[in-house]
C-alpha positions in Angstrom: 0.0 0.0 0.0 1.2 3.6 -1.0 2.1 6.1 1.6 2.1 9.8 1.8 3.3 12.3 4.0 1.2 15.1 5.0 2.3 18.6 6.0 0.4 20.6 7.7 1.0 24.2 8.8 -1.6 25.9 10.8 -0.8 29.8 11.6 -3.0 30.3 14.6 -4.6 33.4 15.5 -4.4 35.4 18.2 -7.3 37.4 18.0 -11.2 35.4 17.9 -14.2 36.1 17.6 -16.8 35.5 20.5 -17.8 31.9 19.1 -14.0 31.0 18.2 -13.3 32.6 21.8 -15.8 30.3 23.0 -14.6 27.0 21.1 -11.1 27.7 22.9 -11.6 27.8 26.1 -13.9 24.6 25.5 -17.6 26.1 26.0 -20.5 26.5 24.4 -21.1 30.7 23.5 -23.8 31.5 25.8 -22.1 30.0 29.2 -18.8 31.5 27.3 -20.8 34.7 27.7 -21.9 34.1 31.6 -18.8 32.4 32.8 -15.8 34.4 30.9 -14.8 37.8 32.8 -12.2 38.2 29.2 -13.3 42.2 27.6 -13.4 42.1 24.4 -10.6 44.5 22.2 -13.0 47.0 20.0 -10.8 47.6 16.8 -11.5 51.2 15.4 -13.9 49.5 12.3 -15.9 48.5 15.7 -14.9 44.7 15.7 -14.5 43.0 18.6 -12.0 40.4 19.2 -11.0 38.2 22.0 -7.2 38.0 22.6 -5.9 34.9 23.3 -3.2 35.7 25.8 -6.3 37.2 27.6 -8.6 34.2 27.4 -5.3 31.7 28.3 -4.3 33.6 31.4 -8.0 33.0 32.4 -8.1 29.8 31.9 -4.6 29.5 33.6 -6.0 31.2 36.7 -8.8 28.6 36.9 -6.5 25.7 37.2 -4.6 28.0 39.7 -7.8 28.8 42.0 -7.0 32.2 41.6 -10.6 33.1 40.1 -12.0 34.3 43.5 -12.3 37.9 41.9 -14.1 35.9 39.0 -16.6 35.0 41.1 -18.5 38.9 41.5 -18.2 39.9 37.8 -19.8 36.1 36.9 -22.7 36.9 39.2 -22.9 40.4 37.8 -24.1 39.5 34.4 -26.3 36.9 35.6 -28.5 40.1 37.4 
């Protein structure tokens, strides 16, 4: 049987969108939405982007038990 080799080279970017923002950290957008206390960047066209250095050292935090301060701004968009 014939083999190939496949190369793949995936340039990742560092700014998403809410839903790709979502898909990284691994939740569906509308707990993304609730639970993540990530602002958005508003580019000057009026985009807004997640960064993922943002969104990371969120996620970092979580695994950390340093989201404490997570806690108030979570419970603030569920009022």
């Amino acid at each position: 049987m014939p083999t190939a080799t496949l190369q793949l080279n995936i340039v990742p970017r560092r700014m998403l969108t809410k839903n790709e923002a979502a898909a990284h950290c691994g939740r569906p957008p509308k707990r993304f939405e609730i639970e993540c206390p990530v602002k958005p960047l508003k580019f000057p066209n009026g985009d807004q982007r997640y960064d993922v250095v943002d969104l990371d050292r969120w996620l970092n935090s979580l695994k950390l038990g340093n989201d404490a301060g997570d806690a108030d701004e979570i419970l603030d968009k569920l009022a």
